[in-house]
Jmol script that loads the backbone (N, CA, C; Angstrom):
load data "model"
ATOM      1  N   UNK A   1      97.659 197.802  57.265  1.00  0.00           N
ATOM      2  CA  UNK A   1      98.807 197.862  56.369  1.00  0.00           C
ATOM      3  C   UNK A   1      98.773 196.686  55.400  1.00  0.00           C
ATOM      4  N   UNK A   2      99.020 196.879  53.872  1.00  0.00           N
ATOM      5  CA  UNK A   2      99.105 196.173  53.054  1.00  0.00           C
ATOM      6  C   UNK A   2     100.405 195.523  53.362  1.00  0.00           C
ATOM      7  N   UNK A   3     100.279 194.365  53.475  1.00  0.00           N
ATOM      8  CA  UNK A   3     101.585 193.153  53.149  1.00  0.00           C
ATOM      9  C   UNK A   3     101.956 192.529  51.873  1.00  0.00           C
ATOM     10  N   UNK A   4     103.113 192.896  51.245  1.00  0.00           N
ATOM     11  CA  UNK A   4     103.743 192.427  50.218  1.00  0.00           C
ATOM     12  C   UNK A   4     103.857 190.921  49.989  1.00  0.00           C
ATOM     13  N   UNK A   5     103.089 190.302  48.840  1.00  0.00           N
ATOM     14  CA  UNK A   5     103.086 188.948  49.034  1.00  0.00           C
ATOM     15  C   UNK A   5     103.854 188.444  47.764  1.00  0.00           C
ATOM     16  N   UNK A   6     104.861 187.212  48.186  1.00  0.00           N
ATOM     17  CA  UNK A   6     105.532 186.826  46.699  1.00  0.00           C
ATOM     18  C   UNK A   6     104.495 186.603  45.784  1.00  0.00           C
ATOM     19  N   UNK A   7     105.095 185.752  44.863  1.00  0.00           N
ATOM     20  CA  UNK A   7     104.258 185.470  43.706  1.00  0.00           C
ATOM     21  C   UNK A   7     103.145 185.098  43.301  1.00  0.00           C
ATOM     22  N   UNK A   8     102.298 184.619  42.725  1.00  0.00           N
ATOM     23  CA  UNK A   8     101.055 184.171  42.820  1.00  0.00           C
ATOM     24  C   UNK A   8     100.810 182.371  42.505  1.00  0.00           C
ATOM     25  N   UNK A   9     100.786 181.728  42.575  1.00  0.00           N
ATOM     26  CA  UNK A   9     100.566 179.912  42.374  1.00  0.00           C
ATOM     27  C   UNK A   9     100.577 180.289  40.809  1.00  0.00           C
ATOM     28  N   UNK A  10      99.836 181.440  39.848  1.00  0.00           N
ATOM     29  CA  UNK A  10      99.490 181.546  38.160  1.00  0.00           C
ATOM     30  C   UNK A  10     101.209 181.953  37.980  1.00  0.00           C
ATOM     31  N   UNK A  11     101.958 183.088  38.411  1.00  0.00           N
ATOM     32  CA  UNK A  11     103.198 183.297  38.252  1.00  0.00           C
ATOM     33  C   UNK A  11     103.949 182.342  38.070  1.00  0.00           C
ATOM     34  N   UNK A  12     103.773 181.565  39.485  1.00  0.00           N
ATOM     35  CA  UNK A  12     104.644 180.087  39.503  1.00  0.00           C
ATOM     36  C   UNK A  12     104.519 178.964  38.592  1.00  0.00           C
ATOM     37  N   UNK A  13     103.341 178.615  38.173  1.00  0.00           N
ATOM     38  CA  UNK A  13     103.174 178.378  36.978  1.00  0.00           C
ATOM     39  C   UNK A  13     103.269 178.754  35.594  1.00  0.00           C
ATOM     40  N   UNK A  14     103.362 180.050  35.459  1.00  0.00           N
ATOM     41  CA  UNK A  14     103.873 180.760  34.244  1.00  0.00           C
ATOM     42  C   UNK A  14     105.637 180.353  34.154  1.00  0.00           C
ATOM     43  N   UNK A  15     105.955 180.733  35.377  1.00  0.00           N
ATOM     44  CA  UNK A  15     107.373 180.647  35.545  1.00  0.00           C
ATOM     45  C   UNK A  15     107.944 179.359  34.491  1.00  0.00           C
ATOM     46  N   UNK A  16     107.257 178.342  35.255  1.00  0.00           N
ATOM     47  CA  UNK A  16     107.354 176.538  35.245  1.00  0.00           C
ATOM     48  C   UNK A  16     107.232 176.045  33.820  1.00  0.00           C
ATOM     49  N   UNK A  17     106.286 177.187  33.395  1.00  0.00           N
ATOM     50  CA  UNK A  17     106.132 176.584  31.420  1.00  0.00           C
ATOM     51  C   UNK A  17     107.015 177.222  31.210  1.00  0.00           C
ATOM     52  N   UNK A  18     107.316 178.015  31.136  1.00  0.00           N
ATOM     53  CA  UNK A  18     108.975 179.230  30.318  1.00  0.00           C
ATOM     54  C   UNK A  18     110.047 178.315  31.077  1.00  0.00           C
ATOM     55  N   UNK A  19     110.920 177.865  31.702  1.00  0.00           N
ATOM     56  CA  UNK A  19     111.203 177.050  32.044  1.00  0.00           C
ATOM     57  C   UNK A  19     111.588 175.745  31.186  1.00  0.00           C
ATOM     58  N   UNK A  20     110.575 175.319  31.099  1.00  0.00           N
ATOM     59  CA  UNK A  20     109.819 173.998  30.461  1.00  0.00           C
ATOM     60  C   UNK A  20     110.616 174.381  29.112  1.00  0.00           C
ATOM     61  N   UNK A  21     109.749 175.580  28.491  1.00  0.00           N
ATOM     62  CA  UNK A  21     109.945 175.605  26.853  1.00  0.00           C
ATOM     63  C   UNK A  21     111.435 175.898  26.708  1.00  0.00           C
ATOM     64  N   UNK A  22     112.266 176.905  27.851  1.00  0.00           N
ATOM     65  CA  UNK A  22     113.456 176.699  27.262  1.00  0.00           C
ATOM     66  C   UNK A  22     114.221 176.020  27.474  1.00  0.00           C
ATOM     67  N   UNK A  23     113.915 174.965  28.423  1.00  0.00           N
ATOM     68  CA  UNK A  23     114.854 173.658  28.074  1.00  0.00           C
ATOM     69  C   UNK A  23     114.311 172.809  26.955  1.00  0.00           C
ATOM     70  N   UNK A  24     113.184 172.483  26.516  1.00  0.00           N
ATOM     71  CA  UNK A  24     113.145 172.137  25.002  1.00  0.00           C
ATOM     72  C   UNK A  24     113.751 172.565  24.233  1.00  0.00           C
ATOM     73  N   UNK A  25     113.859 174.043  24.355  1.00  0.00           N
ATOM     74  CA  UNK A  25     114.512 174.832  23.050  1.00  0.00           C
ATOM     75  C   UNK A  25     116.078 174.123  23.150  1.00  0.00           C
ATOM     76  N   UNK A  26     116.526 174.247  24.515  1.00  0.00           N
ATOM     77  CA  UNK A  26     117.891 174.415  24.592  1.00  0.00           C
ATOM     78  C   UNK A  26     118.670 172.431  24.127  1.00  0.00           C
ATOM     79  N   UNK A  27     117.706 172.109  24.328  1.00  0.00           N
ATOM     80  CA  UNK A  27     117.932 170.210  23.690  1.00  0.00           C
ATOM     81  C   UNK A  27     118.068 170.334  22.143  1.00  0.00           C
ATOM     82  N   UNK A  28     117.381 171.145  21.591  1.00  0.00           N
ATOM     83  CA  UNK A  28     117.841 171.633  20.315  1.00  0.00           C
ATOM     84  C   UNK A  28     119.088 170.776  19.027  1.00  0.00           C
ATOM     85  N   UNK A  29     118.828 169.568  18.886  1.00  0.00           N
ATOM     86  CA  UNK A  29     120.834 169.219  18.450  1.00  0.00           C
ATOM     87  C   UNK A  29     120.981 170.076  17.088  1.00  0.00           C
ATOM     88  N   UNK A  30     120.553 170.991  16.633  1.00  0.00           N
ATOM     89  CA  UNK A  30     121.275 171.670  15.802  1.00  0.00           C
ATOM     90  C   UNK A  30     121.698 173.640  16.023  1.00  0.00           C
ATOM     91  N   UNK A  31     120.994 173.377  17.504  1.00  0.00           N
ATOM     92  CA  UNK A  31     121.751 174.473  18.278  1.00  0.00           C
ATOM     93  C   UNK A  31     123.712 174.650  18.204  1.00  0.00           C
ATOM     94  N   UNK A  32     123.947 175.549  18.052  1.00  0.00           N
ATOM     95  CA  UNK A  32     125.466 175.639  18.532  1.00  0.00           C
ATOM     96  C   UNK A  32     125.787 176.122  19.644  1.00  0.00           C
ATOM     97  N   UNK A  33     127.210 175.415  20.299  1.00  0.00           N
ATOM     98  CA  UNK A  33     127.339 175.688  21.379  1.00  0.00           C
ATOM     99  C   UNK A  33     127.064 176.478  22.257  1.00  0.00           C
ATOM    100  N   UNK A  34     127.612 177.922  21.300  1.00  0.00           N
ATOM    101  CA  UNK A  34     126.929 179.378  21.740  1.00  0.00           C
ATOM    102  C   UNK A  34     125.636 180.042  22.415  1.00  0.00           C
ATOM    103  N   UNK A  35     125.028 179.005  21.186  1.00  0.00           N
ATOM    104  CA  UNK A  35     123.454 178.882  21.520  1.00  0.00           C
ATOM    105  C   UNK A  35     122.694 178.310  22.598  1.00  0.00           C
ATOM    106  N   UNK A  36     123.500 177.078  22.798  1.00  0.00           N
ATOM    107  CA  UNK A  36     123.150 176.351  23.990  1.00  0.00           C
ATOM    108  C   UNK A  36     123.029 176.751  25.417  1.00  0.00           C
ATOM    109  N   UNK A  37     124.547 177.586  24.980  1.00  0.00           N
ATOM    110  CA  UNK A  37     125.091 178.473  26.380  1.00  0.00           C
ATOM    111  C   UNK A  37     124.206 179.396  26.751  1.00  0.00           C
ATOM    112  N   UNK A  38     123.444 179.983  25.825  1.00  0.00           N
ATOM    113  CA  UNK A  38     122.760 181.006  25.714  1.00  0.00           C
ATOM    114  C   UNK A  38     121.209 180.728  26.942  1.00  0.00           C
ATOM    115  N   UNK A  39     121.196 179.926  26.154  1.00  0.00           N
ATOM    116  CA  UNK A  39     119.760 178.897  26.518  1.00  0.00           C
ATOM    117  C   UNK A  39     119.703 178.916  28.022  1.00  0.00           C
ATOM    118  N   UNK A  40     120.605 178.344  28.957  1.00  0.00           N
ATOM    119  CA  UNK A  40     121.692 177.611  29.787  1.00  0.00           C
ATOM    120  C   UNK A  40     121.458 178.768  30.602  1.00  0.00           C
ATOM    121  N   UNK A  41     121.846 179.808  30.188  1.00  0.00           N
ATOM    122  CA  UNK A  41     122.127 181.202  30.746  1.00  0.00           C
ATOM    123  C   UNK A  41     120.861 181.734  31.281  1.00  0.00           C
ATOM    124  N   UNK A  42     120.159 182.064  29.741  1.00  0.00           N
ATOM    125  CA  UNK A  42     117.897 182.559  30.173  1.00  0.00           C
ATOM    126  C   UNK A  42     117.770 181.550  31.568  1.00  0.00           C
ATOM    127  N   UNK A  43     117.405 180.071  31.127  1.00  0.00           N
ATOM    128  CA  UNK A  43     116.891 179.418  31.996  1.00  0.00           C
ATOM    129  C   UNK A  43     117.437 179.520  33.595  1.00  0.00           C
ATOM    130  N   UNK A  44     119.089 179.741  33.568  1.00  0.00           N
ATOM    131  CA  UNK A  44     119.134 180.563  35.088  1.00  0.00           C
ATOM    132  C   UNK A  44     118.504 181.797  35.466  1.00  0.00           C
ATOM    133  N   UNK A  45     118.705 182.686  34.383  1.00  0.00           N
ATOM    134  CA  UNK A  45     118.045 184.283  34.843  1.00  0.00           C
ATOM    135  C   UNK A  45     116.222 183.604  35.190  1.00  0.00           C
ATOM    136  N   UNK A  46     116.111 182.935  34.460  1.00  0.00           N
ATOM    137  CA  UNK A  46     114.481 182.813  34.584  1.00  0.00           C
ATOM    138  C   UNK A  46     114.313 182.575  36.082  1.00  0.00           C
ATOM    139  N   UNK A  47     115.020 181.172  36.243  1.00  0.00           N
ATOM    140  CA  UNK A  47     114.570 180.265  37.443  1.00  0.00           C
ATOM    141  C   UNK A  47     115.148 181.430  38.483  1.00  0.00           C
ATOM    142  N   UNK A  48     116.156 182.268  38.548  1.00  0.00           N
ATOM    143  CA  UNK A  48     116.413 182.665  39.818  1.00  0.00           C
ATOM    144  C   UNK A  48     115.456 183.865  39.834  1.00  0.00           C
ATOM    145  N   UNK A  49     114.824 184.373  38.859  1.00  0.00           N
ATOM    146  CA  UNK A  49     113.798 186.100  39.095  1.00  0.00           C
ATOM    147  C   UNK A  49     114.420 186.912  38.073  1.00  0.00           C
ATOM    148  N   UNK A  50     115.477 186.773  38.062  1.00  0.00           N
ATOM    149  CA  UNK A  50     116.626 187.792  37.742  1.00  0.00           C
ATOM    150  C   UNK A  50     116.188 188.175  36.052  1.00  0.00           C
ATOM    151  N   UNK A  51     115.558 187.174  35.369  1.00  0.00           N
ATOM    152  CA  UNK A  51     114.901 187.506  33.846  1.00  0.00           C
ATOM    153  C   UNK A  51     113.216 188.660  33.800  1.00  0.00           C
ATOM    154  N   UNK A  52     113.041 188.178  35.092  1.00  0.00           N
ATOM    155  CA  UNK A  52     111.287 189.416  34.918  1.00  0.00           C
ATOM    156  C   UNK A  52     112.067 190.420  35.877  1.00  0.00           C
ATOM    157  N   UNK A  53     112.848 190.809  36.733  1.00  0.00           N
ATOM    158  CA  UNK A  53     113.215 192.174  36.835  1.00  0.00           C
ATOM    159  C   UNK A  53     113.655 192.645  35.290  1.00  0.00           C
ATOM    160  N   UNK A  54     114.571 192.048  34.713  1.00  0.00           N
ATOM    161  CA  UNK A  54     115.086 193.004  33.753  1.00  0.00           C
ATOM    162  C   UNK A  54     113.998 193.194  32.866  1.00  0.00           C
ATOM    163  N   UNK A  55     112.586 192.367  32.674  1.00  0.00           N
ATOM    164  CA  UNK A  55     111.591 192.626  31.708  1.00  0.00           C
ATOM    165  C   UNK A  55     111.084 193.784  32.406  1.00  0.00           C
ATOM    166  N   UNK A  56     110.742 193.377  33.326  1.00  0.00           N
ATOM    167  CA  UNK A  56     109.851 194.940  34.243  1.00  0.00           C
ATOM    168  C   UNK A  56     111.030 196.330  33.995  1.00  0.00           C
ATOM    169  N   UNK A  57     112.135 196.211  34.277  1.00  0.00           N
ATOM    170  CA  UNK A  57     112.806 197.484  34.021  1.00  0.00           C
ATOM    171  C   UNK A  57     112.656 198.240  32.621  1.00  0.00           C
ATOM    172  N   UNK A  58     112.909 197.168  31.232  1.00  0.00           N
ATOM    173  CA  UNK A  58     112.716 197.416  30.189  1.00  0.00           C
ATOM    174  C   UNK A  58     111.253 197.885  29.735  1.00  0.00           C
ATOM    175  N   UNK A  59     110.755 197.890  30.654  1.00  0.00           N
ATOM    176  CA  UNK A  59     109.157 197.881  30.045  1.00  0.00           C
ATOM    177  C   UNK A  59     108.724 198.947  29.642  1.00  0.00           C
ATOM    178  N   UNK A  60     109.193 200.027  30.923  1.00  0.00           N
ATOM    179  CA  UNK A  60     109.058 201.444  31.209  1.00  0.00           C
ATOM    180  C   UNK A  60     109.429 202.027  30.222  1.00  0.00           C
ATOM    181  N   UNK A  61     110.675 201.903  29.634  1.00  0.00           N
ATOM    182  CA  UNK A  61     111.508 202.524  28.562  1.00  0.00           C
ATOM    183  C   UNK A  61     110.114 202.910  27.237  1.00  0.00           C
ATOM    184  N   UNK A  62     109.511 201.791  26.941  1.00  0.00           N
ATOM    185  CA  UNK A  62     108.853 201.996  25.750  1.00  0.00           C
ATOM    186  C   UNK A  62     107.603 202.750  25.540  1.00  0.00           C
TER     187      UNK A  62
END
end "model"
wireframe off; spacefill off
backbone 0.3
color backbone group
């Protein structure tokens, strides 16, 4: 039986630069608040998974 294995060490590292870049983005000082929030927001969906389910769901669509 195949065993389901989390992520891969390259994932986790993919993860870690996206991450990375959107807290650069989100330091931004001519961001607006909105924007910030925005930022604030990705970088949770990212860090918790919750941003590549919704990419994988969307994917199908196209």
């Amino acid at each position: 039986m195949a065993r389901e294995t989390g992520p891969t060490k390259a994932d986790l590292t993919d993860t870690l630069d996206q991450i990375a870049d959107l807290a650069e983005e989100a330091l931004d000082p001519e961001l607006s608040r909105e924007e910030v929030v925005g930022k604030v927001k990705e970088l949770a969906d990212l860090a918790s998974g919750e941003a590549e389910e919704e990419d994988e769901s969307t994917g199908d669509d196209e």
